[in-house]
mmCIF file as gemmi writes it, N, C-alpha and C atoms, coordinates in Angstrom:
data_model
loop_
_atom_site.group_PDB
_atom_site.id
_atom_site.type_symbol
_atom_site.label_atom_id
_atom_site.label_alt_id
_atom_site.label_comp_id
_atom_site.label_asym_id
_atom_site.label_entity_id
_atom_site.label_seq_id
_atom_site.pdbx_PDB_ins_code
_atom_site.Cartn_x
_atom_site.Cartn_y
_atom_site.Cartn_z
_atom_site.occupancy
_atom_site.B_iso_or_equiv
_atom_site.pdbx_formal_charge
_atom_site.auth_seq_id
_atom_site.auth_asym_id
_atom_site.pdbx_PDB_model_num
ATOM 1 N N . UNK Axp A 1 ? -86.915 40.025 -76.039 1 0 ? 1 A 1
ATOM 2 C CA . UNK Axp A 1 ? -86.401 40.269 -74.711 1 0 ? 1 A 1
ATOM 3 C C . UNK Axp A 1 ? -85.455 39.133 -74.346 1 0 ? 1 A 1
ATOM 4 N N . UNK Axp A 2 ? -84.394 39.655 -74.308 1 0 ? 2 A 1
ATOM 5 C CA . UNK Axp A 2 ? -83.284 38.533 -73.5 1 0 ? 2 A 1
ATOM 6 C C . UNK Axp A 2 ? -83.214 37.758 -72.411 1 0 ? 2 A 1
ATOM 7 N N . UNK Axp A 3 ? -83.348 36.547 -72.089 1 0 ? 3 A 1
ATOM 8 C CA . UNK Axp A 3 ? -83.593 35.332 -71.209 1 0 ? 3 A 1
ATOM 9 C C . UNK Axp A 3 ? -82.655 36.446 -70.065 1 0 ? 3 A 1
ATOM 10 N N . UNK Axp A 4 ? -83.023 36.375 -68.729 1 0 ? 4 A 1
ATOM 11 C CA . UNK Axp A 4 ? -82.191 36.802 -67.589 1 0 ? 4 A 1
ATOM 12 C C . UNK Axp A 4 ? -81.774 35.427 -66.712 1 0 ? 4 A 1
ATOM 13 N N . UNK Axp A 5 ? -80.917 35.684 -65.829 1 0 ? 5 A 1
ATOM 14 C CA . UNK Axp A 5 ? -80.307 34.585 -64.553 1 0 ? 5 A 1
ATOM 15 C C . UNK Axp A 5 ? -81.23 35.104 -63.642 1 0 ? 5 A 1
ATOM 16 N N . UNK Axp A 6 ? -81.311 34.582 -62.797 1 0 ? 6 A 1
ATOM 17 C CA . UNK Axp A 6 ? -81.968 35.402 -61.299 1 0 ? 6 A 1
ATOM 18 C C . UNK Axp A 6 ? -81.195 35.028 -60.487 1 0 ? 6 A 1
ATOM 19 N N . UNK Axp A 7 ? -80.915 35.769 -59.321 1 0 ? 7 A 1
ATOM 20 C CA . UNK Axp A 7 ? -79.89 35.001 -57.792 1 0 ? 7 A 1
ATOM 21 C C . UNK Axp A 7 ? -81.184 35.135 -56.711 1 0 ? 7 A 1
ATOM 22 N N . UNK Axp A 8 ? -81.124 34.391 -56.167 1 0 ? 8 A 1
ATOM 23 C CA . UNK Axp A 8 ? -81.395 34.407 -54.827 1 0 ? 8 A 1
ATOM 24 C C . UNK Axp A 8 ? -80.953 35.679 -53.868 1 0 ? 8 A 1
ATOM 25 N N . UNK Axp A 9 ? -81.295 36.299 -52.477 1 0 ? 9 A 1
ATOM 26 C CA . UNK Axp A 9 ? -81.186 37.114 -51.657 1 0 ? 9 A 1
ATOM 27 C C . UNK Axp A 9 ? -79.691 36.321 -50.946 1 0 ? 9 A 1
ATOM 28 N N . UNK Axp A 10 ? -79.691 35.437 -51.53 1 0 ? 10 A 1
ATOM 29 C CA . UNK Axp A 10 ? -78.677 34.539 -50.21 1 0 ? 10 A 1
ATOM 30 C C . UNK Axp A 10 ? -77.279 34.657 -51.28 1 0 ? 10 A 1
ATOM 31 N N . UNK Axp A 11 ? -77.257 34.541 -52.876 1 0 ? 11 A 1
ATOM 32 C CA . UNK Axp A 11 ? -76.613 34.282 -53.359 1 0 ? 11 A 1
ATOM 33 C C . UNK Axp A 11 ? -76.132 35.816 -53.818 1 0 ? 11 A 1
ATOM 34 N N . UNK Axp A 12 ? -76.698 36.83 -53.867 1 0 ? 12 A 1
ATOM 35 C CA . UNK Axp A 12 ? -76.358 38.255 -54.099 1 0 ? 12 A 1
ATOM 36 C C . UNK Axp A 12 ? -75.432 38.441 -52.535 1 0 ? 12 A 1
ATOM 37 N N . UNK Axp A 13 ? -76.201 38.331 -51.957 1 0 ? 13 A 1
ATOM 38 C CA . UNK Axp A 13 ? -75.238 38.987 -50.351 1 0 ? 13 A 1
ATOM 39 C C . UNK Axp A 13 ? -74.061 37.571 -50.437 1 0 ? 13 A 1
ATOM 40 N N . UNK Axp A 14 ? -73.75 36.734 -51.364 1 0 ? 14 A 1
ATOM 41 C CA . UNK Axp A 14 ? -72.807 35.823 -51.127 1 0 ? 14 A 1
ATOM 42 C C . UNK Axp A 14 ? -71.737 36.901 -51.796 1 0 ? 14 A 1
ATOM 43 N N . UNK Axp A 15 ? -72.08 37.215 -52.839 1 0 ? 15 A 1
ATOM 44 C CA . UNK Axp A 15 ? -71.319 37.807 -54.038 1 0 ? 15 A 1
ATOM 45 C C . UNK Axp A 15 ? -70.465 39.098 -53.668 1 0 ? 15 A 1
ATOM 46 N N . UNK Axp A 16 ? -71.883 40.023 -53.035 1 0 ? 16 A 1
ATOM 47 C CA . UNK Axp A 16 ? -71.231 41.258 -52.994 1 0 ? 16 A 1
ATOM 48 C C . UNK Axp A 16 ? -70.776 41.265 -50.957 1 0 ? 16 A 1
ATOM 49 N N . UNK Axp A 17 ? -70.386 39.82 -50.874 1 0 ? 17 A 1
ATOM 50 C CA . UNK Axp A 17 ? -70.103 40.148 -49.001 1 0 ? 17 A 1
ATOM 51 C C . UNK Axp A 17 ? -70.477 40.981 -47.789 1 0 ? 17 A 1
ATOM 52 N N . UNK Axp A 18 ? -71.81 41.182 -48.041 1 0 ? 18 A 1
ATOM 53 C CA . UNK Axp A 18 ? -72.847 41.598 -47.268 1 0 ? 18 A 1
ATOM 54 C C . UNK Axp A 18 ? -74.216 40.492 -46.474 1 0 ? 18 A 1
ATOM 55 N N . UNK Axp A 19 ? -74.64 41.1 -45.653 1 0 ? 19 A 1
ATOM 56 C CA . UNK Axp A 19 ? -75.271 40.043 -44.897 1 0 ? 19 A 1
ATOM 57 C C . UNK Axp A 19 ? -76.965 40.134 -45.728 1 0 ? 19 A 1
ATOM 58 N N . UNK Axp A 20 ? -77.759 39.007 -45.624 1 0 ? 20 A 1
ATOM 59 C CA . UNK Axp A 20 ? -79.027 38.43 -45.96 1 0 ? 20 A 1
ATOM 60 C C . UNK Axp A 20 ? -80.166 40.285 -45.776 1 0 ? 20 A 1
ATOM 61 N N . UNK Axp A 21 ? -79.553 40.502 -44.195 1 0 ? 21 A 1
ATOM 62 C CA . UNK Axp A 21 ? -80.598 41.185 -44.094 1 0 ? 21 A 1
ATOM 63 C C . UNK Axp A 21 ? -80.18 42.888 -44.887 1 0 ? 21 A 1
ATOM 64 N N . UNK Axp A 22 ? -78.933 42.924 -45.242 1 0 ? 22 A 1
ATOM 65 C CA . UNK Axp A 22 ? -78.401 44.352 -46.2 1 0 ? 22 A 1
ATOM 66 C C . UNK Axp A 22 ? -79.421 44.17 -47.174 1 0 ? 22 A 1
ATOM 67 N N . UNK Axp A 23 ? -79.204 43.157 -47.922 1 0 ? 23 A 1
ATOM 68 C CA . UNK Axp A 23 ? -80.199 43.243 -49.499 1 0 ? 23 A 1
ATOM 69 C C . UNK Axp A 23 ? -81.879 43.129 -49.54 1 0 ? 23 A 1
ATOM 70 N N . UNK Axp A 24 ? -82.345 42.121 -48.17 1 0 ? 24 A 1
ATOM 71 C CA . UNK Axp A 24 ? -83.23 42.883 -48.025 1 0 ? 24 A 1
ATOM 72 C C . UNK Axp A 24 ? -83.606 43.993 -47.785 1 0 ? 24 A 1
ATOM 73 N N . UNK Axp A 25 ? -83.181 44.584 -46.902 1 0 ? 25 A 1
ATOM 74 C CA . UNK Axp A 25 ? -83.203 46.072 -46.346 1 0 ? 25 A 1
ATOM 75 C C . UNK Axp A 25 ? -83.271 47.508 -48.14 1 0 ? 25 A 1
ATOM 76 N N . UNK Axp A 26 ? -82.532 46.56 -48.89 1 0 ? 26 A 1
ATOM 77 C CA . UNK Axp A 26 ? -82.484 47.255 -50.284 1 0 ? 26 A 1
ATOM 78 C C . UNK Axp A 26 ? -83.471 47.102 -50.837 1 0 ? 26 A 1
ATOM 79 N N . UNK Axp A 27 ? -83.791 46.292 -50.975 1 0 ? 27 A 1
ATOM 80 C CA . UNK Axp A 27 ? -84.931 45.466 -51.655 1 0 ? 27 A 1
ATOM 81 C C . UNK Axp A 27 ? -86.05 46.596 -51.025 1 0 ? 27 A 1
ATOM 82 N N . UNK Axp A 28 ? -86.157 46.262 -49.787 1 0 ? 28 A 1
ATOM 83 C CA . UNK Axp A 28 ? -87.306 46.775 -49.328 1 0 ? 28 A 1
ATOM 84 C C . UNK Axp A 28 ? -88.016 47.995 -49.557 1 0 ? 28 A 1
ATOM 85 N N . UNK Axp A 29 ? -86.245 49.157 -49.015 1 0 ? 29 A 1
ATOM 86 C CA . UNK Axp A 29 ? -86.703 50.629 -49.596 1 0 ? 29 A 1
ATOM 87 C C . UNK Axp A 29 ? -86.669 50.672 -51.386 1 0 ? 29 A 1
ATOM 88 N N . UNK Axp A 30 ? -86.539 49.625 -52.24 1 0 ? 30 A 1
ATOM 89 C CA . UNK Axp A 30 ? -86.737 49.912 -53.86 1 0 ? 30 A 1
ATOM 90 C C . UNK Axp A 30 ? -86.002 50.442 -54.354 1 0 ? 30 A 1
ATOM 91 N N . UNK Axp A 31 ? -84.441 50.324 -53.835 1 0 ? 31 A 1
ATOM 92 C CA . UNK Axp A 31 ? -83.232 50.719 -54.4 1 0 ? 31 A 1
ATOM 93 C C . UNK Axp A 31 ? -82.366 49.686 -55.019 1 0 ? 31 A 1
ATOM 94 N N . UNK Axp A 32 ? -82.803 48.203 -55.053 1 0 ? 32 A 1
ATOM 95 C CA . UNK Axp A 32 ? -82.827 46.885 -55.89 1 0 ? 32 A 1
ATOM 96 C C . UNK Axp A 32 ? -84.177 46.29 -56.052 1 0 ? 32 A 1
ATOM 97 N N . UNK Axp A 33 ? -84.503 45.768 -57.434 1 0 ? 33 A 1
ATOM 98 C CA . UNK Axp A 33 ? -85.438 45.221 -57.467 1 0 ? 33 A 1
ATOM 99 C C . UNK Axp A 33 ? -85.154 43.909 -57.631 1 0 ? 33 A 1
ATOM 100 N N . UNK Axp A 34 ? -86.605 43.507 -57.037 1 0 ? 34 A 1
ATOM 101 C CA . UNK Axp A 34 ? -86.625 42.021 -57.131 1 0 ? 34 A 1
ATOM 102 C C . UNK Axp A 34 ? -87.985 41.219 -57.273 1 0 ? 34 A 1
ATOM 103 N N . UNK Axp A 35 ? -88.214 40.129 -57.478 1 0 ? 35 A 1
ATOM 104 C CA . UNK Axp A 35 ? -89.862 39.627 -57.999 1 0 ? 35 A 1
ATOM 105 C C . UNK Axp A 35 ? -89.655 38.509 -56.715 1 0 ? 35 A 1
ATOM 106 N N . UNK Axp A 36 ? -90.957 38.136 -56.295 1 0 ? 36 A 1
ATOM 107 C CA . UNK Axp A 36 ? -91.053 37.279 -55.469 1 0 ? 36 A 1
ATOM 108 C C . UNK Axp A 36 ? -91.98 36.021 -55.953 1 0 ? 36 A 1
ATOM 109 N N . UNK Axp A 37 ? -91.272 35.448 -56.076 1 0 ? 37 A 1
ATOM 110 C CA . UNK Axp A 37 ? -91.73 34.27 -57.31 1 0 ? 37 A 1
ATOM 111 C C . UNK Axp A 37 ? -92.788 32.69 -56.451 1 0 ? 37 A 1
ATOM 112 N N . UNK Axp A 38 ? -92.629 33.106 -55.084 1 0 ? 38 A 1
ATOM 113 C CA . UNK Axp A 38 ? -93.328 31.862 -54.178 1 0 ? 38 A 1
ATOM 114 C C . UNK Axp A 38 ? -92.868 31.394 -53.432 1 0 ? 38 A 1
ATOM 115 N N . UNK Axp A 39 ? -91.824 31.038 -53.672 1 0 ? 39 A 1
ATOM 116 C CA . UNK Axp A 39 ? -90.729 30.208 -53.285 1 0 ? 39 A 1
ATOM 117 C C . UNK Axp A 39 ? -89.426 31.005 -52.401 1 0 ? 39 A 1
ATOM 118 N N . UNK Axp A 40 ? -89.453 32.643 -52.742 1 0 ? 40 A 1
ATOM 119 C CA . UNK Axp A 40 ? -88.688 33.357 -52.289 1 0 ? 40 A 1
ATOM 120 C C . UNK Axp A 40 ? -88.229 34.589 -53.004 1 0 ? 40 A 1
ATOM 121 N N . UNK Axp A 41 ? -88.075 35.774 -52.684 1 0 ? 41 A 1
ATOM 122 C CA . UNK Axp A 41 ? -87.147 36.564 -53.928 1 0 ? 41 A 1
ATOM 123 C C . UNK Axp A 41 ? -86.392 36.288 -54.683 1 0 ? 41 A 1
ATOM 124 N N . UNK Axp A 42 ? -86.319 36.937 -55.658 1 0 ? 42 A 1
ATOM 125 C CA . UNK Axp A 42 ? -85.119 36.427 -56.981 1 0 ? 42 A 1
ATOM 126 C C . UNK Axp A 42 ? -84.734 37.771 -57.618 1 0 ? 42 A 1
ATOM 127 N N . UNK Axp A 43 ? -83.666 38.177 -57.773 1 0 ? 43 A 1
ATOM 128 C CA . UNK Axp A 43 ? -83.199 39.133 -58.314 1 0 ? 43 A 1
ATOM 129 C C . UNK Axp A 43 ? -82.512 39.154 -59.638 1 0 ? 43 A 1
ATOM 130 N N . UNK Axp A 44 ? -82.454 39.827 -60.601 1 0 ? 44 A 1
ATOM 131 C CA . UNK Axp A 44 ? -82.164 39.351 -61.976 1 0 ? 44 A 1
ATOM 132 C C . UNK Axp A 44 ? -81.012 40.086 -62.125 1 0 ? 44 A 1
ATOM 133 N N . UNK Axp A 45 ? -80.179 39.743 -62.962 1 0 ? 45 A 1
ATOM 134 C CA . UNK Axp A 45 ? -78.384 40.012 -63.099 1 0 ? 45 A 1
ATOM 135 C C . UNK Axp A 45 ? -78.831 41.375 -63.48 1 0 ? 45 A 1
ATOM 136 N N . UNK Axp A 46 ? -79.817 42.047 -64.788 1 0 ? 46 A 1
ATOM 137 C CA . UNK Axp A 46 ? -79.389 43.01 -64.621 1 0 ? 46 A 1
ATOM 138 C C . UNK Axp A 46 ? -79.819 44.308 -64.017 1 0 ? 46 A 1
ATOM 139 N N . UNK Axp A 47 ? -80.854 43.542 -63.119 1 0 ? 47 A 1
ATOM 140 C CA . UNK Axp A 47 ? -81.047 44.456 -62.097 1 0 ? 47 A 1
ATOM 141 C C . UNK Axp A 47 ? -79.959 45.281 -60.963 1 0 ? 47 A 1
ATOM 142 N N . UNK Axp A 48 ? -79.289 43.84 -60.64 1 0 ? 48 A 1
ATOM 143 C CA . UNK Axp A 48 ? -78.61 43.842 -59.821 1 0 ? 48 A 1
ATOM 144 C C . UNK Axp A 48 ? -76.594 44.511 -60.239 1 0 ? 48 A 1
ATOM 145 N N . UNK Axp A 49 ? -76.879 44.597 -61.556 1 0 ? 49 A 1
ATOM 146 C CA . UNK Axp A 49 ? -75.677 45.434 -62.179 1 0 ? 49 A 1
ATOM 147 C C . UNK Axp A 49 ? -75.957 46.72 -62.26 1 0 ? 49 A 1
ATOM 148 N N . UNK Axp A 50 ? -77.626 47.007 -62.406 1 0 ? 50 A 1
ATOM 149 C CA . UNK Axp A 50 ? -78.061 48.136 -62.515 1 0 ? 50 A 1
ATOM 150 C C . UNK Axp A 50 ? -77.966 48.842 -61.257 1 0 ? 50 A 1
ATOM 151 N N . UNK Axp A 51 ? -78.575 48.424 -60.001 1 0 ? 51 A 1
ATOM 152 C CA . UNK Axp A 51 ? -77.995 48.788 -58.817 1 0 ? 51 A 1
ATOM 153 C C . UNK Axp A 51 ? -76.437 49.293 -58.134 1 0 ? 51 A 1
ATOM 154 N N . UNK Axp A 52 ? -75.472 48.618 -58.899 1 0 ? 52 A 1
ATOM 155 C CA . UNK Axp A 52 ? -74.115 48.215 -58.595 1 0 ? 52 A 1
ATOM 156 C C . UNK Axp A 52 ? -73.717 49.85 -59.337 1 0 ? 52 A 1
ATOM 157 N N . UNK Axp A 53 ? -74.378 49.923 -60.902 1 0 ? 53 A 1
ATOM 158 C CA . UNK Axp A 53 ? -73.644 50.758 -61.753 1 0 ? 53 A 1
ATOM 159 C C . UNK Axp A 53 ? -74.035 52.171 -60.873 1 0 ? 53 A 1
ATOM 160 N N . UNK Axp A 54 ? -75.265 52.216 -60.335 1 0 ? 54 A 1
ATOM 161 C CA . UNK Axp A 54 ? -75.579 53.616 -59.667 1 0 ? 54 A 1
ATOM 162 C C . UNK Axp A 54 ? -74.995 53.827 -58.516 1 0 ? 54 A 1
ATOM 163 N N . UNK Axp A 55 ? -74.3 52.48 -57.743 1 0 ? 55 A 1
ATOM 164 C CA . UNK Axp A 55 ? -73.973 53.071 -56.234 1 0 ? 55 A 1
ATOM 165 C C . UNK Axp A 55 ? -72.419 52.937 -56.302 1 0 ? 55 A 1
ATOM 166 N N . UNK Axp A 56 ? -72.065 53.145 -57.667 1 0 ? 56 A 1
ATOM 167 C CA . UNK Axp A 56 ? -70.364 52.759 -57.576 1 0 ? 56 A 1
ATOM 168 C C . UNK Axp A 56 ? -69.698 54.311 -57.129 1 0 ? 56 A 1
ATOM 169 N N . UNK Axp A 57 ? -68.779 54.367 -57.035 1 0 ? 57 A 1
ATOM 170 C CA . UNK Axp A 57 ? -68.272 55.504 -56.542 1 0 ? 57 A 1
ATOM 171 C C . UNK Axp A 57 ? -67.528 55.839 -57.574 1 0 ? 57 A 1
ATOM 172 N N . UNK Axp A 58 ? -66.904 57.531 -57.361 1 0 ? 58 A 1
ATOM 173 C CA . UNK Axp A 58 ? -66.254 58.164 -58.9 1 0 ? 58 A 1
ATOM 174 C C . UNK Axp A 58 ? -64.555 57.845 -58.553 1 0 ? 58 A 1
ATOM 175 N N . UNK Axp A 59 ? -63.963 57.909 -59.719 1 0 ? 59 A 1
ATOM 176 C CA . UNK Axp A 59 ? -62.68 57.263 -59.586 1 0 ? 59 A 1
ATOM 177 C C . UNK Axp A 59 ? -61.826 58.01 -59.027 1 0 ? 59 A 1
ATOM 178 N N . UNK Axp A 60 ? -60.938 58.673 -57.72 1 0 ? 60 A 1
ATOM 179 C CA . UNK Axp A 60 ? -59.97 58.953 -57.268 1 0 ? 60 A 1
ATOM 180 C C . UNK Axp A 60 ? -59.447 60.23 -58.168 1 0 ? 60 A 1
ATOM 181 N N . UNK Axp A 61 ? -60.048 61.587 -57.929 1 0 ? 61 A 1
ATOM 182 C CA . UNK Axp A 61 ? -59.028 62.333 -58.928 1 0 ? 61 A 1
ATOM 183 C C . UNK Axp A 61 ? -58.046 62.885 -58.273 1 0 ? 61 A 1
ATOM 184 N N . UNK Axp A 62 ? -56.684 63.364 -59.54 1 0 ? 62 A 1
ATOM 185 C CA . UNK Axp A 62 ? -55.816 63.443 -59.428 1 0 ? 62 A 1
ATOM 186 C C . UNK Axp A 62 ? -55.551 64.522 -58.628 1 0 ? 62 A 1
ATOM 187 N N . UNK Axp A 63 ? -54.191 65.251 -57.879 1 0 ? 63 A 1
ATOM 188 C CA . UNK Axp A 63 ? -54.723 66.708 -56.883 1 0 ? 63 A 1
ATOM 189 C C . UNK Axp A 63 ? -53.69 67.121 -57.488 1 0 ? 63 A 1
ATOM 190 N N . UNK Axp A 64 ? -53.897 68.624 -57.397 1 0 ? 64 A 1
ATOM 191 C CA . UNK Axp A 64 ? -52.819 69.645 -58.468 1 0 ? 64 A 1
ATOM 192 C C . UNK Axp A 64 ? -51.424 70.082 -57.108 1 0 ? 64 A 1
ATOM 193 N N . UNK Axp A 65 ? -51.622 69.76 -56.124 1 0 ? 65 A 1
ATOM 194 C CA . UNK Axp A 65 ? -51.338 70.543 -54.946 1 0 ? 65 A 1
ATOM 195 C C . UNK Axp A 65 ? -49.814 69.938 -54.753 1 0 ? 65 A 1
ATOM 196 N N . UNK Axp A 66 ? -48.738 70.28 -54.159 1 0 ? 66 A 1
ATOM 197 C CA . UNK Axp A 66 ? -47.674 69.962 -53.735 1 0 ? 66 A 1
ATOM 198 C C . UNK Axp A 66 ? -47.99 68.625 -52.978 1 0 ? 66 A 1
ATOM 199 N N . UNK Axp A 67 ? -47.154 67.168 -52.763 1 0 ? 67 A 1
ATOM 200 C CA . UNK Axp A 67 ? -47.286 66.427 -51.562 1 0 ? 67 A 1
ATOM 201 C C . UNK Axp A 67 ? -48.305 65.65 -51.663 1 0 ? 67 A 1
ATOM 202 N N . UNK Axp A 68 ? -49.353 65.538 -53.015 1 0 ? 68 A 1
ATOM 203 C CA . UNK Axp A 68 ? -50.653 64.753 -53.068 1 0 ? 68 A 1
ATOM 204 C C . UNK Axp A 68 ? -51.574 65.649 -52.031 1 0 ? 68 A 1
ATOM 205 N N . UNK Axp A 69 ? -51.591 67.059 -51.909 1 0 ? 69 A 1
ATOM 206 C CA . UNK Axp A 69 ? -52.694 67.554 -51.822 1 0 ? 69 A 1
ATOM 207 C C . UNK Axp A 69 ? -53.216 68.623 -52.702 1 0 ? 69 A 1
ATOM 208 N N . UNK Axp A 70 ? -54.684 68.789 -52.099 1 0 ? 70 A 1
ATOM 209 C CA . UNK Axp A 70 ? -55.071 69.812 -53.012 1 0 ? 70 A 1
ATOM 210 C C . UNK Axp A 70 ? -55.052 71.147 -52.545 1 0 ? 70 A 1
ATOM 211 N N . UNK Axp A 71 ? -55.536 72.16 -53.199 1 0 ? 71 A 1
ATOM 212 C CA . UNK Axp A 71 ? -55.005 73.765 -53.337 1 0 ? 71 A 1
ATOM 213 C C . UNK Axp A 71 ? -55.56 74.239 -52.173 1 0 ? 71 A 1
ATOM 214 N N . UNK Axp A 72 ? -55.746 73.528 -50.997 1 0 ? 72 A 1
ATOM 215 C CA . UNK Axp A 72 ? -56.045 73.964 -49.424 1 0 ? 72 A 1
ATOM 216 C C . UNK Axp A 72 ? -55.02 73.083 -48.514 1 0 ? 72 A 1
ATOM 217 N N . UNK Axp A 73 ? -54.456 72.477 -49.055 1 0 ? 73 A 1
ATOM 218 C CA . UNK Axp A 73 ? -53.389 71.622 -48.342 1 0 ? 73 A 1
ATOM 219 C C . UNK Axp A 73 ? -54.029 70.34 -47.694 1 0 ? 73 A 1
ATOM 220 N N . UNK Axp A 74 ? -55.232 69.685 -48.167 1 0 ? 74 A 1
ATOM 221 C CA . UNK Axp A 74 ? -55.745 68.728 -47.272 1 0 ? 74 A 1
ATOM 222 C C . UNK Axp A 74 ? -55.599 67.688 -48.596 1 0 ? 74 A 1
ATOM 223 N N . UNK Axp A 75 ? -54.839 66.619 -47.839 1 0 ? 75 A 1
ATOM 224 C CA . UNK Axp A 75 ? -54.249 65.276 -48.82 1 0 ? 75 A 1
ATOM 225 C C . UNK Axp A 75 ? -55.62 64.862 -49.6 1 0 ? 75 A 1
């Protein structure tokens, strides 16, 4: 098993520019995991990529439509 990093709650919401209480709030409902080690939560890189990879959004597709819209006329 491969050694992990862990971040802090303070150092994830540094990263992804969200506030302390967003990632808890994630944390909480179990849509990021995290271990609470004593000292405070800690979240592990690839948890936290794993989270990232599921809530990314799909890439911009292209529209067949005149003007950059699609085949109802809405851009």
């Amino acid at each position: 098993m491969p050694l992990d990093q862990y971040q802090t709650i303070k150092d994830v919401a540094d990263r992804l520019k969200v506030a302390e209480a967003t990632v808890r709030h994630w944390v909480k409902l179990g849509h990021l995991r995290a271990i609470n080690i004593g000292k405070g939560w800690r979240i592990a890189n690839t948890d936290l990529n794993e989270f990232l990879r599921l809530h990314q959004t799909a890439p911009r597709q292209q529209s067949d439509g005149p003007n950059g819209s699609d085949s109802e006329g809405k851009p």
